[in-house]
N, C-alpha and C positions, 0 to 999 in steps of 0.2 A: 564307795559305790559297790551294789553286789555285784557277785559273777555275771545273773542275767542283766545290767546294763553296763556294759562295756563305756570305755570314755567314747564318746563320739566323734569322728571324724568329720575336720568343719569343713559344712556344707557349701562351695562355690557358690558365690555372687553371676546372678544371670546376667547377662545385658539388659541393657533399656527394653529390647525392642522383643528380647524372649516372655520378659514378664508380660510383654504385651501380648504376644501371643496366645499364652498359655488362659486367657481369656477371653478371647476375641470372639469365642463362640456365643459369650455372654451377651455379647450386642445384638445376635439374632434371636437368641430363648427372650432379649428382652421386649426386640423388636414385637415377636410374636405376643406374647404379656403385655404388654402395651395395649394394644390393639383388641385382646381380651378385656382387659380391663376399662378402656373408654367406650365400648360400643355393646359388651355383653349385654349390660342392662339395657339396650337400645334394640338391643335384637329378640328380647326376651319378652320387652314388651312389646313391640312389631306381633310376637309369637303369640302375644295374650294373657303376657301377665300382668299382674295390678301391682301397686305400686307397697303395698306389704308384704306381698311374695317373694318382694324380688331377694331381699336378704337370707331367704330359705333356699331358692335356686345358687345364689351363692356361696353357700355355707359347703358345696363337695368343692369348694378350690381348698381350703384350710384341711377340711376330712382326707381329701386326697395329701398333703404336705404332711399332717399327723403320721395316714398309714404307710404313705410311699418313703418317707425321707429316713428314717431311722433304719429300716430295710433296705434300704439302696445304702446306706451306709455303713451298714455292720458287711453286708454282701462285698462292695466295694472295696472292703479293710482286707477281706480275705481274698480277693480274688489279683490272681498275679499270672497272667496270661500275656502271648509275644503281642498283643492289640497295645499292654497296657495295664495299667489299674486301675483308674478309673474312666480313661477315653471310651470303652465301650458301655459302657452305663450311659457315659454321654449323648455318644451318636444313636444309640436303639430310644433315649429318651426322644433324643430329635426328631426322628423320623417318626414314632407313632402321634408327637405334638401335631406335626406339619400336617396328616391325615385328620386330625379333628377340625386342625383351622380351615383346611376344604370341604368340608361335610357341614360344619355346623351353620356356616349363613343361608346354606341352601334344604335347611330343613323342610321349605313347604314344599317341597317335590316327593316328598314320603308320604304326604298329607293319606292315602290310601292306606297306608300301612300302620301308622300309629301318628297320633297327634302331634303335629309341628313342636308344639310346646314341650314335651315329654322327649322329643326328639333333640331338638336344642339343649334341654339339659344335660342328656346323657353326653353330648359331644360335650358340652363345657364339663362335665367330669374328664372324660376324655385326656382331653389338653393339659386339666392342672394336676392328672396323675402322671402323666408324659411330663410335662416342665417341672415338676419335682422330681423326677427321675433324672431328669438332665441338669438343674441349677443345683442339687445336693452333692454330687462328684465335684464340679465346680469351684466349690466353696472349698471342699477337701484339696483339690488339684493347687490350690494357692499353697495350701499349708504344708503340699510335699514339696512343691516344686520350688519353691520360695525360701531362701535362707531367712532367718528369723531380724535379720538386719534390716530386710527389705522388706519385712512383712506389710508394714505399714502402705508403702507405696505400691506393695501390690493389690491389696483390697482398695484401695483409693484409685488406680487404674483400670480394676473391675468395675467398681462404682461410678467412672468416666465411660466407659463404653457401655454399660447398663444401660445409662442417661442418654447415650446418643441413639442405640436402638430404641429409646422410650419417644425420643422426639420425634424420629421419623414413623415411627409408629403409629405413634398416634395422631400424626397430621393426616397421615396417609389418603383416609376418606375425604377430608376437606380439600387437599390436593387432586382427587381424583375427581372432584364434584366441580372445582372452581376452575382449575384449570385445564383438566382432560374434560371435562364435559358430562360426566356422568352421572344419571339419575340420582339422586339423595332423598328420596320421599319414597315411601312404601306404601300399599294396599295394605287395608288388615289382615293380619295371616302369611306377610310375606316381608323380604326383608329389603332392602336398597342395592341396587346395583353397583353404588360408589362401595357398600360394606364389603358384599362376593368380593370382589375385586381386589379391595384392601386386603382380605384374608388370604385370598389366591398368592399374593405377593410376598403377603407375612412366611408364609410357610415355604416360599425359596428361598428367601433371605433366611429365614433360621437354619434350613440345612445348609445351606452355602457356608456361611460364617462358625457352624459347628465345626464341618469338615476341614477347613481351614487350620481352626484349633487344634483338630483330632491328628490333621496328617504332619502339621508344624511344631509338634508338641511330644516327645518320645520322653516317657517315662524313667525312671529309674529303675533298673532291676530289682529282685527284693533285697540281695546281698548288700549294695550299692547304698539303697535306702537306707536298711538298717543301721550301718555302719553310719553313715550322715546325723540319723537319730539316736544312738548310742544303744539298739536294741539288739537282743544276742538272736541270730537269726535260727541259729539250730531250740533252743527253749520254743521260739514260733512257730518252726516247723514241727514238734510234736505237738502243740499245741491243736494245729491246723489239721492232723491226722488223725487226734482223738475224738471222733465228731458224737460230741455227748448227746443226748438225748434232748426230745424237745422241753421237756419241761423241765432241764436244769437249765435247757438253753434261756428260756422266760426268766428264770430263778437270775440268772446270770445278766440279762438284760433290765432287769429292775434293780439286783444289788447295783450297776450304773449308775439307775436313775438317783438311789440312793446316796449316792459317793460322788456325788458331779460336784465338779468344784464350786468351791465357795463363789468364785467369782460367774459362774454362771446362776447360782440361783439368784444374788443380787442382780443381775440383768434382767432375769426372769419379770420384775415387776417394772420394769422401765421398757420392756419390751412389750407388755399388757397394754399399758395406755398407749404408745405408741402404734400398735399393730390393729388395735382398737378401731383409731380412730382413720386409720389408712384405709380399713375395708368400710367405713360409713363415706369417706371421699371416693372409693370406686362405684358402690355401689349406686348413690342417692346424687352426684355431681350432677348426671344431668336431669334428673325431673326438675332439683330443686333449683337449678339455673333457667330451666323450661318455666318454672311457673312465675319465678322472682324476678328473671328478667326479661324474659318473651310475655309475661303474664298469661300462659297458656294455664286456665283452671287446672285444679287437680280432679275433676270428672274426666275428665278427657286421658286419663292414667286409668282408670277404672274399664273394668272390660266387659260388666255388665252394663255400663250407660253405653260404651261404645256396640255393644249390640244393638242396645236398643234405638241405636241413630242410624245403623245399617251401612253408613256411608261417612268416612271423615272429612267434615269442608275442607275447603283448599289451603283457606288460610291457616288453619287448626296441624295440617300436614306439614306446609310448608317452615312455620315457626314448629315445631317440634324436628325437621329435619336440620334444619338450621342452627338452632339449638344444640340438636346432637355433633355437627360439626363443631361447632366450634368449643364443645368439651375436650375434642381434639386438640382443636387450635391451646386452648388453657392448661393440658397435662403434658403438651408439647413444651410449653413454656417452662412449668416448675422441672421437667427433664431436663430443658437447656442450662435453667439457672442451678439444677443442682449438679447438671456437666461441669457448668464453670465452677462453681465452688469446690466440686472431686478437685481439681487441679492445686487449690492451695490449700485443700483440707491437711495432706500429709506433713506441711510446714507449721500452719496456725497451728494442728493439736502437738507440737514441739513448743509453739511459745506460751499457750495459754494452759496445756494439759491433756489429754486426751479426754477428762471427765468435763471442764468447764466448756470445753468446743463443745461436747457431745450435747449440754445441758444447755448453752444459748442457742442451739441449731434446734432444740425440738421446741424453745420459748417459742421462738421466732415463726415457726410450723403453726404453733397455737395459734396466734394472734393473725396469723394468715386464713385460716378457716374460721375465723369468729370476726375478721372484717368482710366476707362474703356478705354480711346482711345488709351492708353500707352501699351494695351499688344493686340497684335496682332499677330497671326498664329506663325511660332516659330517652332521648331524640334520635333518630337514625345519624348513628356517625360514620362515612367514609373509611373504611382503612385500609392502608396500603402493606401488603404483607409481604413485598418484594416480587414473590411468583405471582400474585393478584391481587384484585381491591373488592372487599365487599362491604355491605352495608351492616350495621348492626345497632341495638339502642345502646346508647353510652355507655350504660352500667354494664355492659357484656363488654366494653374494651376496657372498663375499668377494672374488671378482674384479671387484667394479666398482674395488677399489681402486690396483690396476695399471693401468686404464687411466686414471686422471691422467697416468701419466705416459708412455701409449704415448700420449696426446690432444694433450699438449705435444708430444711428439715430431713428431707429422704434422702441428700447424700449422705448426712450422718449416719442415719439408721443404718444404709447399705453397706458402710464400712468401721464405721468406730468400733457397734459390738462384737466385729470378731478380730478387729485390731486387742482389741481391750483381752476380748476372750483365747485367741490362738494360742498367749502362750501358756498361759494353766492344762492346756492339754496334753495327757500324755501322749506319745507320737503311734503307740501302736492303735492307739483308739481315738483318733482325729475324726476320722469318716462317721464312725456311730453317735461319737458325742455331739459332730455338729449334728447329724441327723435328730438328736435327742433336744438336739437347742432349737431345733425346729418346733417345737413342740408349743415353746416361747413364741412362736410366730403364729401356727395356726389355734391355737389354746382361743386370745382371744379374736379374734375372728368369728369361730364359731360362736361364743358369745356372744357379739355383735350381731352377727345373723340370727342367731334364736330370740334377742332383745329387739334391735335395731328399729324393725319393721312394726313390732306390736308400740315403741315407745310410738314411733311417728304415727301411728292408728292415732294409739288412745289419748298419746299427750299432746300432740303435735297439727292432731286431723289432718294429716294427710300434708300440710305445710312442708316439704322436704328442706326448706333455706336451715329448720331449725336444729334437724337433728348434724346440716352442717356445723352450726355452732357449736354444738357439743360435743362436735369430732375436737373443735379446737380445745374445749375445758380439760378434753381427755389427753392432748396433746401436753397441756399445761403444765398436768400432774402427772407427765413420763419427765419431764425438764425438772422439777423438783424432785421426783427418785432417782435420778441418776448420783445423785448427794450419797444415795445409801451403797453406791457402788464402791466393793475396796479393791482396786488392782492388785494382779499379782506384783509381790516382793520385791522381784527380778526385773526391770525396767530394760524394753528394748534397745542394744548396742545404740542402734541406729538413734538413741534421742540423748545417748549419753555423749554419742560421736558430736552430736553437733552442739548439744552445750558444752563441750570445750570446746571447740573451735569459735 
């Protein structure tokens, strides 16, 4: 080993309940993401968009992960102040999130100043540059704080409380409609009382549970670190003094991109289809459950027919509010069941692999989005959700049953590839390289967003059940590239620990 890495001193095992902490923030950035993610599109069309736009107003959550994550990463790597290393990236991410999640459902009150619509987007940029600011420290925050034995169950601990801010999250509206009483139908041009509300709440719960994390969570100094990492601190320190110019800095940031481990660029294509097809189920879940099982036309998505009606019948309001509830109630679900599955994800990818868990979790995902088409509109069925009972047509209770297996799917995503990936990283450049494997997340996305909307125009007419289905084909063929992934060399203490025992 060279002079600049020193042997490294082995890094303490935390307790159960510090790994817990040391992401606990993650259940409110989720809470808050959640709650973007089931009702954006709901608020966007409230605002006046049509239903092929909508993948273009969501194309700044992925632009904003591209331009914020790698930047907050490389910043992050450098930055060694008494807050921390990365907890303050965390908490400034938190707090400008929580200001868009109160701003943006109440866009028609700007109506004077610039267009409701135009105003909603800017707040949903807002947010996904603030929650990339905050989940990119995060992810890094596991990989310092975390000895390499315990990695595994500490991403599978994030990925549990992900899931639990995701569920609460996203019931939230349906909760406040069914059981607090609050309006869930909107005027055109304006948005639901049960959404303000939901959002008002999202944004205490994110800073509360950041704060938590920030003040319960004390970093390692950089001596301290280094030495854990085997990295010589004085080479870092001139490193950090010689602040080269911008454009060797770029120079420097693309020989990265160039040198990224092998094991990240095979992920790179298993994270395409799967990233793919997660931004077609945020985006398109509820028209195409609006039309397929409310049988709400798709004119009624359209914002020049809805002008020219002046007025949306009641009935027309009511199943599209309805509707939108209960996308909640659906994404609350595959949250719950990919909660449950985080719990024995860290054991099963010990007996089956990390690569064959990871490759029947996104099968299963598949065939979960390509049986949406199976339940369709149906007789009003009673159900009793514990905190209340509403009506719905069958086929909308029979979709909690694909999401088993779209809930399996997203705990994998949220934790295997940086189980898989954590340890090919070298430890001075953890922050930038996930930041750069971020890239693997929003890459396609933006894709999706630039395709998405034109495929459902032109191939689809406007049908939104379909391009559900071929969220699930794309799902299909991230479960058969996971084949082309080869893990590093070095196989986690922690999976050798337990095959000999």
């Amino acid at each position: 080993m060279s002079q600049s890495e020193p042997n490294p001193i082995q890094q303490p095992r935390l307790p159960f309940w510090q790994v817990w902490n040391v992401s606990l923030g993650f259940l409110g950035v989720q809470f808050g993401f959640s709650l973007q993610n089931a009702n954006a599109s709901r608020i966007l069309s409230d605002l006046g968009a049509d239903l092929h736009s909508l993948s273009l107003f969501w194309i700044v959550a992925p632009l904003m992960g591209l331009i914020v994550q790698p930047i907050v990463g490389s910043a992050s790597d450098r930055t060694w102040s008494r807050f921390g290393r990365r907890n303050p990236f965390i908490l400034f991410g938190a707090i400008a999130a929580a200001l868009g999640m109160a701003f943006m459902p109440n866009a028609g009150i700007v109506v004077a100043i610039v267009a409701p619509i135009i105003f909603g987007g800017v707040m949903l940029a807002l947010m996904d540059a603030a929650f990339n600011v905050t989940m990119q420290p995060f992810r890094a925050l596991v990989s310092d704080m975390v000895p390499s034995e315990q990695r595994t169950l500490g991403y599978s601990i994030q990925s549990l409380l992900i899931n639990i801010g995701a569920i609460f999250g996203s019931m939230l509206p349906f909760i406040l409609t069914n059981v607090i009483g609050l309006e869930n139908t909107a005027s055109a041009g304006e948005v639901a009382p049960s959404v303000i509300w939901a959002f008002y709440i999202g944004a205490t719960v994110l800073l509360g549970s950041v704060l938590w994390t920030v003040l319960r969570t004390k970093e390692y100094p950089p001596e301290q670190y280094n030495a854990y990492k085997g990295l010589d601190s004085a080479q870092l320190e001139r490193e950090r003094q010689q602040k080269a110019p911008l454009a060797k800095r770029l120079i420097g940031f693309f020989q990265l991109l160039i040198k990224m481990p092998r094991t990240m660029r095979q992920l790179a294509l298993v994270q395409f289809f799967s990233w793919f097809a997660l931004f077609i189920m945020w985006v398109y879940t509820t028209p195409a459950i609006t039309q397929h099982v409310w049988g709400v036309e798709a004119k009624w998505f359209d914002p020049a027919y809805l002008e020219s009606v002046k007025e949306i019948p009641a009935h027309i309001a009511a199943a599209k509010g309805a509707a939108g509830d209960w996308v909640g109630i659906i994404f609350a679900a595959y949250s719950l069941f990919a909660a449950i599955f985080s719990i024995v994800l860290a054991r099963l990818s010990q007996v089956l692999g990390r690569k064959l868990t990871y490759s029947l979790s996104l099968a299963l995902g598949g065939f979960g989005y390509i049986s949406f088409l199976f339940f369709q509109g149906g007789d009003p069925t009673q159900v009793n959700l514990l905190i209340t009972e509403v009506s719905v047509p069958s086929g909308a209770l029979g979709l909690l049953l694909p999401m088993v297996g779209v809930g399996i799917a997203w705990a994998a995503i949220l934790a295997m590839p940086y189980a898989i990936l954590s340890d090919s990283l070298p430890a001075d450049k953890t922050g930038v390289y996930m930041g750069i494997f971020n890239f693997t997340i929003a890459a396609p996305q933006i894709v999706s967003a630039l395709v998405a909307g034109l495929i459902l125009k032109t191939v689809f007419e406007n049908q939104a059940i379909y391009i559900i289905v071929l969220a699930g084909v794309c799902m299909l063929l991230g479960a058969i590239s996971v084949a082309l992934v080869r893990e590093s060399s070095e196989p986690e203490p922690a999976l050798k620990a337990t095959t000999t025992a």
